[in-house]
C-alpha positions in Angstrom: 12.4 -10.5 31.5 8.6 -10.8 30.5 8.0 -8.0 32.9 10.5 -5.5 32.2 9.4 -6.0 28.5 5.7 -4.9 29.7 7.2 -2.3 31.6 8.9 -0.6 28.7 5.9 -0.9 27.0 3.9 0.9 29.6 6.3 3.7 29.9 6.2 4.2 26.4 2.5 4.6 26.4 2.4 6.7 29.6 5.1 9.1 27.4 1.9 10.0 25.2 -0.7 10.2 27.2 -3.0 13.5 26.9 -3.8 14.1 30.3 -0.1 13.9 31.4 1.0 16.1 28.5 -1.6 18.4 26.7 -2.0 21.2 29.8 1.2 22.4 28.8 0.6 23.4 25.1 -2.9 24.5 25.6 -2.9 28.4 24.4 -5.2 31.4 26.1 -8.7 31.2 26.0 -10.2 33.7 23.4 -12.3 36.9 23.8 -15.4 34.9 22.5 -15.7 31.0 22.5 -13.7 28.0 21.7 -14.7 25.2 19.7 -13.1 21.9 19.9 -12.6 19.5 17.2 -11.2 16.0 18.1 -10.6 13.5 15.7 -8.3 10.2 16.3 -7.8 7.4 19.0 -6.3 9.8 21.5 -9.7 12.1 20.8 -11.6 11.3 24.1 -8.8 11.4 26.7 -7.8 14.5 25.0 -11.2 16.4 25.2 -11.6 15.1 28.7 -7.7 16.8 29.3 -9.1 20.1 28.1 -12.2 20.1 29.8 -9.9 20.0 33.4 -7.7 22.8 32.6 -10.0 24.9 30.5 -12.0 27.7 32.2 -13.6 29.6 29.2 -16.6 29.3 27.5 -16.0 25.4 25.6 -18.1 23.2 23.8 -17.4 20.7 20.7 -17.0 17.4 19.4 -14.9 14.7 20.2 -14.8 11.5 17.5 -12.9 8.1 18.9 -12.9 4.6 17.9 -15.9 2.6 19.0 -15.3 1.2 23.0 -12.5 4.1 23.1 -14.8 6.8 25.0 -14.6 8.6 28.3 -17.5 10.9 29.9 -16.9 14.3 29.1 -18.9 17.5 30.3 -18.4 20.1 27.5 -17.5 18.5 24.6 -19.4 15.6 22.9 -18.2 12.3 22.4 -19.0 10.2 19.3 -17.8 6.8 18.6 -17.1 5.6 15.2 -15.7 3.2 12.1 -12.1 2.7 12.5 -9.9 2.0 10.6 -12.8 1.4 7.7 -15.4 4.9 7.9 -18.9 4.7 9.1 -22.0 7.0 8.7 -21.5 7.5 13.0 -18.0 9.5 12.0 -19.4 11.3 8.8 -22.6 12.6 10.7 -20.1 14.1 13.1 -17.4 15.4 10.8 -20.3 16.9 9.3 -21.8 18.6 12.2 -17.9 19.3 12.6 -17.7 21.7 9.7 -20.7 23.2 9.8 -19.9 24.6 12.8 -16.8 25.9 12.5 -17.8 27.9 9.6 -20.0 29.9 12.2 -16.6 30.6 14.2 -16.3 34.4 14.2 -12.6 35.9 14.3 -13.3 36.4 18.3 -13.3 32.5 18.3 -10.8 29.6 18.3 -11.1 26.5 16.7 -9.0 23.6 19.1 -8.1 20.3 17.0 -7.0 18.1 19.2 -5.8 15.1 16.4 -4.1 12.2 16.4 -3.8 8.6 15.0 -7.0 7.4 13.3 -8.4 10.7 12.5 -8.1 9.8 8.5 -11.2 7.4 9.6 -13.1 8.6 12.3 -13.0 12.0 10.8 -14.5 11.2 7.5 -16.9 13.5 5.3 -16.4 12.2 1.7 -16.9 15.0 -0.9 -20.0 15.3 -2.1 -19.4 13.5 -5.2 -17.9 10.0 -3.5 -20.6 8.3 -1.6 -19.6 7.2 2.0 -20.2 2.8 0.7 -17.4 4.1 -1.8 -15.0 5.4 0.6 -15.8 2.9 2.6 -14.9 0.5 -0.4 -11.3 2.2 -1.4 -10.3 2.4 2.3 -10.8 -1.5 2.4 -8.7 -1.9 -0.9 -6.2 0.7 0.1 -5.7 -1.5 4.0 -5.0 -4.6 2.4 -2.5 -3.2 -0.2 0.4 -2.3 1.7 0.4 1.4 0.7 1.9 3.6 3.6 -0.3 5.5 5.3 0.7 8.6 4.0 0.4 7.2 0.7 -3.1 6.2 1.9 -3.4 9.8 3.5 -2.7 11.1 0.1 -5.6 9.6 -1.4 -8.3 10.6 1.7 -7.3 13.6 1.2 -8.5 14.3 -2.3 -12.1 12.1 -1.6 -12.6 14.6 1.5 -14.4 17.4 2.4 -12.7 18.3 5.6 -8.8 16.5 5.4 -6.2 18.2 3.4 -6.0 21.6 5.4 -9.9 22.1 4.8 -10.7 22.0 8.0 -8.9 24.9 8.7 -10.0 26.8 5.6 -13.4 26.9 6.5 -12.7 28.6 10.0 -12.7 32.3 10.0 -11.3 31.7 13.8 -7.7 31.2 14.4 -6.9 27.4 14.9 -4.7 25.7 16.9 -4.1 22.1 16.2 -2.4 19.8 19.2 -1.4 16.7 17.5 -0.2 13.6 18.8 1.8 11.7 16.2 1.3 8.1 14.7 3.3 8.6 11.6 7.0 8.6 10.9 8.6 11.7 10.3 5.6 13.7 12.7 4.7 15.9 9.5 1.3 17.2 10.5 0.0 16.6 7.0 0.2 12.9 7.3 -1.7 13.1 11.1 -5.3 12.5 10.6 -4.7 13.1 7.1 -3.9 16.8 7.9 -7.4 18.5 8.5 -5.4 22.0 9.4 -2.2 21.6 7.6 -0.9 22.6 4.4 -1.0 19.6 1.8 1.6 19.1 -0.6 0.0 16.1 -2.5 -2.6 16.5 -5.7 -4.8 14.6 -7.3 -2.3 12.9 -9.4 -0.9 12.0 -6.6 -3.8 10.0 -5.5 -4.2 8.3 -9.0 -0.9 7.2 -9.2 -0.9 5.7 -5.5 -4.0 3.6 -6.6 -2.6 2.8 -9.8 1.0 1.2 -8.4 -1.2 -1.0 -5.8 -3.2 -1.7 -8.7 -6.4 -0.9 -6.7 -9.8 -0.6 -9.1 -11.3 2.3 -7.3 -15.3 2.7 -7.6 -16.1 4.8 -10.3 -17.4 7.9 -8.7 -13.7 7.9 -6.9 -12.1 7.3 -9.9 -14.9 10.3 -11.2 -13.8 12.6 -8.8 -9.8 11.6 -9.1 -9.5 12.3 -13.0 -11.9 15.6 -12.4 -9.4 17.5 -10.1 -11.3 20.4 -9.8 -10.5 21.8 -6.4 -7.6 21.3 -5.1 -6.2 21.2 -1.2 -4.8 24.3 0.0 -1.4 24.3 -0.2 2.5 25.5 1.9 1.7 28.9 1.2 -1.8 29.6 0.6 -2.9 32.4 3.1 -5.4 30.4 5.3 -2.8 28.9 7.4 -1.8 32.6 8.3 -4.0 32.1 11.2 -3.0 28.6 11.8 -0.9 26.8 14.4 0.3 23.1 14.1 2.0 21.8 17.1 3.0 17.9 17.6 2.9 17.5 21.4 3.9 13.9 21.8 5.8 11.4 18.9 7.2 8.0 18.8 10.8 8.7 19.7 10.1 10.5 22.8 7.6 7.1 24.0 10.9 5.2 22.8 13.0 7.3 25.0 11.0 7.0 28.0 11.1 2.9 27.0 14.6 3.1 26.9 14.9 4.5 30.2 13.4 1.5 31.9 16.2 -0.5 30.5 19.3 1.1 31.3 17.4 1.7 35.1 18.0 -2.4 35.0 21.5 -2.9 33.3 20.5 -3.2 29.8 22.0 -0.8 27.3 18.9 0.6 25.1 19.3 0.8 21.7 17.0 3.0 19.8 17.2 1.6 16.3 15.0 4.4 15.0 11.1 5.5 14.9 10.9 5.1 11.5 11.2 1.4 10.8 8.7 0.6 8.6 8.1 -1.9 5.3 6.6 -5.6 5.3 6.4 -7.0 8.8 7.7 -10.5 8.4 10.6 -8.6 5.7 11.5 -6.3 8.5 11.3 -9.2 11.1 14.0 -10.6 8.8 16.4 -8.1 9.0 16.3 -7.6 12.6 17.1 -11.4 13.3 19.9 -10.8 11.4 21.4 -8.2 13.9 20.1 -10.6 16.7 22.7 -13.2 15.4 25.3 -10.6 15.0 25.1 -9.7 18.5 24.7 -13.2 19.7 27.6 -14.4 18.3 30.7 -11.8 17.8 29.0 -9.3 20.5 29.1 -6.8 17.9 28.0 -4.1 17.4 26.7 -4.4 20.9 27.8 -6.2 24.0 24.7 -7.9 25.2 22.4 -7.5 27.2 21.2 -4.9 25.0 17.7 -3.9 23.7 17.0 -3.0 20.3 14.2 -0.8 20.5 12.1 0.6 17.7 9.0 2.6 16.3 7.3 3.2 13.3 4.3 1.3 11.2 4.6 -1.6 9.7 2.4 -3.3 6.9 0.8 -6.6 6.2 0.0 -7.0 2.4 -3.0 -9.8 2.1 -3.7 -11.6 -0.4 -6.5 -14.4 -0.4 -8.5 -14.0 2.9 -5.8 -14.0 5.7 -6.2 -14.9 9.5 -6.5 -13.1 12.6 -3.3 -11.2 13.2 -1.8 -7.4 13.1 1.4 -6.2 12.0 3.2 -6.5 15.6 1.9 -10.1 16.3 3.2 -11.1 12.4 6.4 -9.3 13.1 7.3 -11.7 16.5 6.4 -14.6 14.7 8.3 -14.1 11.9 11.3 -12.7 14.2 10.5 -16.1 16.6 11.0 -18.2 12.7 14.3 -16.5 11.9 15.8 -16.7 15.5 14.6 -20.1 16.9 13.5 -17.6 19.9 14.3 -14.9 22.0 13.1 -12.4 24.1 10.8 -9.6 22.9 7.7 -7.2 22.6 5.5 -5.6 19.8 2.8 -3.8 20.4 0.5 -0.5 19.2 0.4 1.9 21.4 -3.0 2.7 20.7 -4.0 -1.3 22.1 -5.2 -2.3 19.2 -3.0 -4.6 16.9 -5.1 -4.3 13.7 -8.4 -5.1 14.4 -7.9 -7.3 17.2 -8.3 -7.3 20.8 -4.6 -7.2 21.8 -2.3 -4.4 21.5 0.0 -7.2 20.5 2.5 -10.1 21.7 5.5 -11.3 23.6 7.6 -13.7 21.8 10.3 -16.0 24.4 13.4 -17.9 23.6 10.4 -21.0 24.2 7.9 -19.7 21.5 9.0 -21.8 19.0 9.0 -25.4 20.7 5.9 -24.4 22.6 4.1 -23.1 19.7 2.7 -25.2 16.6 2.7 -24.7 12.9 4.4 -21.0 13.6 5.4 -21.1 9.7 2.0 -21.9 7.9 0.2 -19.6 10.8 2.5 -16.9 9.0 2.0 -17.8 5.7 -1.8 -17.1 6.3 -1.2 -13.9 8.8 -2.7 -15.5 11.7 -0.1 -14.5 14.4 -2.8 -13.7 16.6 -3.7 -17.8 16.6 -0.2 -18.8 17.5 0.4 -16.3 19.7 -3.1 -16.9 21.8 -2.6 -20.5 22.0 0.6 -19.8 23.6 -1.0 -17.6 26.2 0.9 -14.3 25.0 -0.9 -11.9 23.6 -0.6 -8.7 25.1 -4.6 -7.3 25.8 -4.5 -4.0 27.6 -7.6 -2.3 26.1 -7.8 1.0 24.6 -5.1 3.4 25.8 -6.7 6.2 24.5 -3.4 7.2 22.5 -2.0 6.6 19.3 2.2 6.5 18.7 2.1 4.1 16.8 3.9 0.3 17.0 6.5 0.0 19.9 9.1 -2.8 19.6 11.7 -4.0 21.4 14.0 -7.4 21.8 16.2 -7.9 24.5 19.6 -10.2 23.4 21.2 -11.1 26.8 
């Protein structure tokens, strides 16, 4: 069971990855040059995708997570702060811009974005310094806020997020955009450099004030001022501008699925948008777990219940070592007493830890020790290395967010 549960896993990377998927959406070179801007997790292998099907005049700027790069040719890759900002990303968002306000209308601008682009793609308006941002991204990551509701707030402390990107481009854009988010709304990818944005600045303050965050005061300066606001559904920039989402989280689930069914387990896809508290949604799916174990309703087992979507971890105090798919297993492995099951990022990175994430077993809990204070402190990651489980596969070099599945046989 262990190794179908990896294999789903892989598949439902594989269903996302860029140079599997991106030659098909890629438009016609222009009559002058195209200039690529990459932003996000998926940013390298993405660039590097390009640069093999592309036979125009390219050049650009590719910015990844640090330890997520790939030699490229044409396009330049930078590594950066993620999921907190660093100077590394802000030189290069900065370099970004300025270039792409040379763009001529003979030109095309190429985004290539995708999960972890709000980061690695940071210039902070002029007005915010960069140990500010830095400061409010750190409050906003331990709040619990969605990311869209974190997205909102990036947004409005940004030079180049909120559809600004594209404003400052006199060339057509085209944006290829892998999703991370639930509901693949290009404004919430990357916090939306070349989409419309629908949010405002009150937005923003009322995100931080319900997580009762005390922003640094040239953020909450710049919050109350409001004086220039993201262009917005409508506005006649994005007349020239394409969004397309070329890979999501439901079509990595469906590829997960298929591995099942191919070895007589029905797949259930529960959704791509399950989101909330880890441990809280942990909860609930136990709940169905019983269900099916015990009046094989509304499935027949064996069945997989397999699901997408970000979940948080709200910390209070100084928590442990442990992301939101490791806390999820251990809190599932709590409610159940055990059973078979997988959550992981798709993007190999389970917070800020090593491991895309874990394998819990009907024998985690009597192999494992103090499962319920380890959760009480969010260090899932400790129970889940003792037991030898984590799941380490390095960067994948794509971003579709968490993929989860248990298997009730």
């Amino acid at each position: 069971m262990r190794a179908l549960l990896e294999e789903s896993f892989r598949a439902a990377v594989a269903a996302a990855d860029p140079r599997a998927i991106l030659a098909a959406h890629l438009p016609k070179p222009p009559k002058g040059r195209t200039y690529v801007a990459a932003a996000g997790k998926a940013a390298a292998s993405m660039a590097a995708a390009v640069e093999e099907q592309w036979r125009g005049d390219l050049g650009g700027i590719a910015i990844t997570r640090y330890g997520h790069g790939l030699p490229t040719k044409r396009i330049r890759v930078v590594e950066a702060g993620h999921p907190v900002p660093d100077e590394a990303g802000e030189a290069a968002a900065r370099e970004i811009l300025q270039q792409v306000k040379d763009l001529t209308a003979d030109d095309l601008l190429l985004a290539l974005l995708s999960g972890g682009g709000s980061s690695l793609l940071s210039l902070p308006a002029p007005d915010v310094p960069m140990a500010d941002l830095k400061k409010v991204t750190t409050q906003l990551l331990k709040s619990g806020a969605a990311i869209q509701e974190m997205n909102t707030v990036r947004k409005h402390l940004s030079a180049i997020h909120g559809g600004r990107l594209a404003a400052a481009s006199r060339a057509p854009v085209v944006a290829l955009i892998i999703s991370d988010v639930t509901g693949d709304d290009p404004t919430h990818i990357a916090s939306g450099p070349c989409a419309p944005d629908p949010t405002t600045y009150a937005d923003a303050r009322e995100i931080l004030a319900r997580y009762r965050i005390d922003p640094p005061a040239s953020v909450t300066t710049r919050l109350q001022k409001a004086a220039d606001e993201t262009p917005k559904p409508g506005d006649a920039v994005f007349t020239k501008v394409q969004n397309k989402v070329i890979a999501t989280a439901h079509r990595s689930l469906e590829a997960a699925a298929a591995v099942f069914s191919k070895q007589g387990v029905q797949p259930v896809i529960l959704g791509d948008a399950v989101t909330g508290e880890a441990a809280e949604v942990a909860k609930v799916m136990a709940a169905l777990v019983h269900e099916i174990r015990k009046y094989q309703k509304p499935w027949k087992p064996p069945v997989a219940l397999i699901s997408g979507g970000e979940c948080t971890v709200t910390i209070t105090g100084e928590g442990g070592r442990g992301g939101r798919c490791a806390e999820f297993l251990l809190s599932l492995g709590i409610e159940t007493g055990g059973v078979w099951a997988i959550a992981a990022d798709t993007d190999g990175i389970d917070g800020s830890q090593d491991n895309a994430g874990a394998i819990l077993t009907p024998e985690s809990m009597r192999r494992g020790r103090h499962a319920k204070a380890l959760l009480a402190k969010h260090d899932s990651y400790g129970f889940f290395s003792a037991l030898g489980d984590l799941v380490v596969t390095g960067p994948t070099r794509t971003n579709v967010n968490d993929y989860r599945a248990i298997v009730v046989t």
